[in-house]
C-alpha positions in Angstrom: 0.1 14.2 14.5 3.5 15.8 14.1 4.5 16.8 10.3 5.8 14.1 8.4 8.6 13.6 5.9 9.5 10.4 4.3 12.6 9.8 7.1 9.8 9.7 9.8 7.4 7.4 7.4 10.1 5.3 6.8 10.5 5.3 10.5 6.6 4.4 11.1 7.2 1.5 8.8 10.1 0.3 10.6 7.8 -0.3 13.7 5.9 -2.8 11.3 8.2 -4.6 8.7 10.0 -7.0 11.4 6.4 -8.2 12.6 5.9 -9.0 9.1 9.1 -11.2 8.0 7.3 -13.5 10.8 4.8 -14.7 8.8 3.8 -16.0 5.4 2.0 -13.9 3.1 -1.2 -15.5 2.7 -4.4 -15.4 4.4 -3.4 -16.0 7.8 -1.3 -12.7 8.1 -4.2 -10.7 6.4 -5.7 -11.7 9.7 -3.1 -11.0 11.8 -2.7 -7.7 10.4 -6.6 -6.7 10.5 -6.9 -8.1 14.2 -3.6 -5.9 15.2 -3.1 -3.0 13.0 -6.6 -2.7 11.3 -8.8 0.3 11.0 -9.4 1.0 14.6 -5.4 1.0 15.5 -2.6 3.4 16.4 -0.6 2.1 13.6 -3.3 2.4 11.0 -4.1 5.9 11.7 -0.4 6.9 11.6 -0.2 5.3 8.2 -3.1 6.9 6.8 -2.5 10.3 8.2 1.5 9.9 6.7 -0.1 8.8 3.5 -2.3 11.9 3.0 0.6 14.6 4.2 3.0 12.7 2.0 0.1 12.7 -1.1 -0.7 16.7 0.2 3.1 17.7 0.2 3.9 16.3 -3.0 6.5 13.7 -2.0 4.2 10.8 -2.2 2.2 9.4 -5.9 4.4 11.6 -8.2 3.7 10.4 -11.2 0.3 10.2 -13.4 -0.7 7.2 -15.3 -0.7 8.2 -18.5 -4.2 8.8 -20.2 -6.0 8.3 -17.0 -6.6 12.6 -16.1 -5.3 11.8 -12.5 -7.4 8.8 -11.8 -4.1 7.0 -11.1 -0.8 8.5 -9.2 1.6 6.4 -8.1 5.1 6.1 -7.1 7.9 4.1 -5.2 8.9 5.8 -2.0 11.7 3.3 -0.7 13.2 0.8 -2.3 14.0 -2.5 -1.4 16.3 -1.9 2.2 17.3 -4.1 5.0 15.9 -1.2 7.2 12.9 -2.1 6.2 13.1 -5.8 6.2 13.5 -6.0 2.8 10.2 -4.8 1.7 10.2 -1.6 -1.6 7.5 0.4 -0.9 5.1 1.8 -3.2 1.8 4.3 -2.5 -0.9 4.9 -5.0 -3.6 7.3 -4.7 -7.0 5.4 -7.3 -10.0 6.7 -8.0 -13.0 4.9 -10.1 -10.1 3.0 -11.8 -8.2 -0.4 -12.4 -4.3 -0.2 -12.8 -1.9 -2.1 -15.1 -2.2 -6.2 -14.8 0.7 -7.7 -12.7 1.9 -10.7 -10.8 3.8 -10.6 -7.5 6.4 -13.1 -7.1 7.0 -13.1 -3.6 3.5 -11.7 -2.9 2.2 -8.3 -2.1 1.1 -7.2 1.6 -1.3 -3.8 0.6 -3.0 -1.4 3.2 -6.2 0.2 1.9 -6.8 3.6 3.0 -10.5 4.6 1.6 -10.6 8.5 1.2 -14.3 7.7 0.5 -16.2 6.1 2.9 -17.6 3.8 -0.2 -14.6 2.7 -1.4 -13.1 -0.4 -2.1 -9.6 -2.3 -3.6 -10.1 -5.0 -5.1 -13.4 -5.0 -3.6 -12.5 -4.8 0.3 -12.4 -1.7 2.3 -10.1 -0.4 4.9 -7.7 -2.5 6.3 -4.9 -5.0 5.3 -5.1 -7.5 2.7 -2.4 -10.3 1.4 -1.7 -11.5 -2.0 0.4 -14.7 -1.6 3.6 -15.5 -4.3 2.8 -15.9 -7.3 -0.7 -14.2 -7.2 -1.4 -11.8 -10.1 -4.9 -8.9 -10.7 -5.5 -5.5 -11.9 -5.4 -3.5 -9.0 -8.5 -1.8 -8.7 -10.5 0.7 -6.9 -14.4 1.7 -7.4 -16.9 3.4 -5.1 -14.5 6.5 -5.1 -10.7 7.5 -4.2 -8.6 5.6 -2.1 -5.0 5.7 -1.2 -3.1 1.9 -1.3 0.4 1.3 -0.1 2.0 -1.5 -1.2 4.9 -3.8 0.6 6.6 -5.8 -1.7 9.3 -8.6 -0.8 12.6 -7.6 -2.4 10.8 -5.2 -4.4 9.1 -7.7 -6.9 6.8 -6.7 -9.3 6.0 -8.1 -12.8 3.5 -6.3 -14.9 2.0 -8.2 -17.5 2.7 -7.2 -21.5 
């Protein structure tokens, strides 16, 4: 794969965002998206690969949860942007951990990128999976260290107090 930097992920992205403004965000696009761009796709691969040189070069999961001794890094690439449909969003590199409560809501479209064959967000594996509006958890990984990036609608996010 080509080096990236965050003009060509956001490019990668771009390829995928207008499929997704097609659909619903419920369990018919979590589906879609396994069936089209799952594990064993182009488009998965890219992402994954783009996720660990972005994590490796520093320009992706900037910050540390506080407390957690790196079990946690996060951080908001793009924000919200009619480039990319209208979708922020947001990559998080987990390990053995659960993160801060929170509800989407417009839902949350999340790619799960196991760096560990045994783990698991939210208890699936690799691939896609869809929270619908108004759903809510504690995003969690177990069985290792996995990178998630996150596609939220206008950005959305509402962590619980």
């Amino acid at each position: 794969m080509t080096p990236i930097d965050p003009a060509a992920f956001q490019a990668l992205l771009k390829e995928l965002t207008p499929q997704l403004v097609q659909h619903a965000l419920d369990s018919q696009l979590q589906d879609w998206l396994n069936a089209h761009h799952g594990p064993q796709s182009t488009t998965y691969t890219q992402l994954k690969a783009a996720c660990q040189q972005g994590v490796a070069d520093g320009w992706l999961c900037q910050r540390d949860a506080p407390g957690l001794n790196g079990a946690l890094k996060y951080g908001r690439i793009f924000k919200p942007d009619a480039g990319l449909d209208g979708f922020s969003v947001d990559v998080v590199d987990m390990c053995n951990v659960a993160g801060p409560h929170h509800t989407h809501p417009l839902g949350e479209i999340d790619l799960i990128m196991p760096l560990d064959d045994t783990a698991t967000f939210d208890g699936h594996g690799a691939g896609w999976l869809v929270y619908g509006p108004g759903s809510a958890h504690p995003p969690t990984v177990s069985g290792g260290r996995a990178l998630v990036l996150y596609l939220l609608p206008q950005g959305q996010i509402e962590f619980t107090r």
